[in-house]
N, C-alpha and C positions, 0 to 999 in steps of 0.2 A: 442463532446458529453459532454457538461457541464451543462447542465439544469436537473434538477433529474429527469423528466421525463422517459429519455434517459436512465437511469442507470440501467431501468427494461431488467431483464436476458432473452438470445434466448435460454437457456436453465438452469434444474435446479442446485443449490446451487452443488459443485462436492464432495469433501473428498471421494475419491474411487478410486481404481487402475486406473485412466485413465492421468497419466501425463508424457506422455510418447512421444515423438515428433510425433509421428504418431497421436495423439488424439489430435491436434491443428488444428484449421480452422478457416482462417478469417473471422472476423464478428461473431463471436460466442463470447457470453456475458452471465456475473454471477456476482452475489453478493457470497461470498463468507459463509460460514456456521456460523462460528463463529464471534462474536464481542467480544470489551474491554475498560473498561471503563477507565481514566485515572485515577489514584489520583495521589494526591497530591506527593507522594513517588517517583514514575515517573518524575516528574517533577523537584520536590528538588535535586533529588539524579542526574542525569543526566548534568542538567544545571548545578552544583555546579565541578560538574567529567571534565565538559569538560571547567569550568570558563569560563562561557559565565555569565559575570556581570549586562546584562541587567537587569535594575532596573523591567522591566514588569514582568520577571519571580520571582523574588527572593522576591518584597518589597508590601506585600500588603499596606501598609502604602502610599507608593508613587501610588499605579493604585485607591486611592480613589475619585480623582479629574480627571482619566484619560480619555480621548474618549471612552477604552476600557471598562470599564462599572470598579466594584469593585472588581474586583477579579483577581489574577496570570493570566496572559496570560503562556500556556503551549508552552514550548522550540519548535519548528517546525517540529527541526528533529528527536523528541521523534513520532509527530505523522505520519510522515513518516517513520519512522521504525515499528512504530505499523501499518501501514496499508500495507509495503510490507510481514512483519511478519505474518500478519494474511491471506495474497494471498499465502503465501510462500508453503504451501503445497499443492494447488490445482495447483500451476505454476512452484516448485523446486524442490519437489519434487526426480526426476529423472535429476537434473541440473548438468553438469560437471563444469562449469561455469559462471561468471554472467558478459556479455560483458558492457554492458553500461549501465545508467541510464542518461535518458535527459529530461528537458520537467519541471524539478522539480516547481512547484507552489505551493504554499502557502495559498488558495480563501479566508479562514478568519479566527478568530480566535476558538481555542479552550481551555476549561477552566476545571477545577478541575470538572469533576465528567460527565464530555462528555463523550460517550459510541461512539465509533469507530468502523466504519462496510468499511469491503473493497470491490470493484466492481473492475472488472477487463475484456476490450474486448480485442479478439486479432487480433490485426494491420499485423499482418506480419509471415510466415512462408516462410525460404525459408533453399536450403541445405547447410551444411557445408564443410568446406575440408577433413574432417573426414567424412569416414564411417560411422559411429557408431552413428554420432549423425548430428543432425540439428539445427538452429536458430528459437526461435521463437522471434516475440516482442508483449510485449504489454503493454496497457494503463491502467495504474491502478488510481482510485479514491478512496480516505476517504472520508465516510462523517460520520454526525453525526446519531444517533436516530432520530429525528424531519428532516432530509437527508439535512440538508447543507454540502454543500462540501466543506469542507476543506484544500483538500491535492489529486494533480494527478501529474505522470508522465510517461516517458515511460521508458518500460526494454528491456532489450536484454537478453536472456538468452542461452546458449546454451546447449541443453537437448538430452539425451540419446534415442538412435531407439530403440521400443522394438524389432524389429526382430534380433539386436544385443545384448541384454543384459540380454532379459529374454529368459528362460531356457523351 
């Protein structure tokens, strides 16, 4: 599912008690409620933290002549943490832990003042060695406002039963 067509929800936007390993089924799909736009601040402050020198992020001077058009190409795995961040409460919710992350892609770029919306379907529910909880996976996409996709991969997470934790 990478054409933005695809990315339309089986059901609606969630933020509400339901992330509970029992409230996962595959094939069930959402855009997520909230979006975020990048600035510049994000980007500086980040790429600068983890010294990644890449002249695209740091040098507008140098992206004037570039393929990428005139302006900062944004770090990648700012917008990958902004697009798990922003899934993170409809899918972590109730997480004990976060097993894997695979799949990581890149699809193109994003720039100072791109607004960031996460989609997310899920691939996989199956049970854990624990009681208490189970595995889910799934396929998360960023894309932009204008819905280029950006940024997808897949999670492993493993989430708490409610008939074990809540009350």
């Amino acid at each position: 599912m990478t054409d933005t067509q695809s990315l339309a929800p089986s059901k609606p936007t969630m933020t509400e008690d339901s992330a509970w390993f029992e409230s996962f089924e595959v094939g069930q799909r959402w855009r997520h409620f909230r979006g975020a736009t990048i600035d510049e601040v994000e980007n500086q402050l980040i790429t600068k933290l983890v010294m990644n020198t890449a002249q695209e992020h740091w040098n507008e001077a140098a992206m004037a002549d570039s393929p990428w058009g005139k302006s900062r190409l944004v770090f990648g795995l700012i917008t990958g943490s902004l697009t798990l961040g922003l899934a993170s409460q409809d899918t972590a919710e109730n997480a004990l832990a976060e097993l894997s992350l695979d799949g990581i892609r890149f699809k193109c770029g994003v720039f100072h003042g791109d607004s960031i919306y996460a989609y997310t379907e899920v691939i996989g529910v199956e049970p854990s060695d624990r009681p208490d909880a189970g595995i889910v996976e799934f396929q998360h996409w960023g894309a932009t406002a204008d819905m280029r996709i950006v940024f997808e991969c897949c999670r492993k997470v493993l989430i708490k039963r409610r008939s074990h934790w809540r009350a």
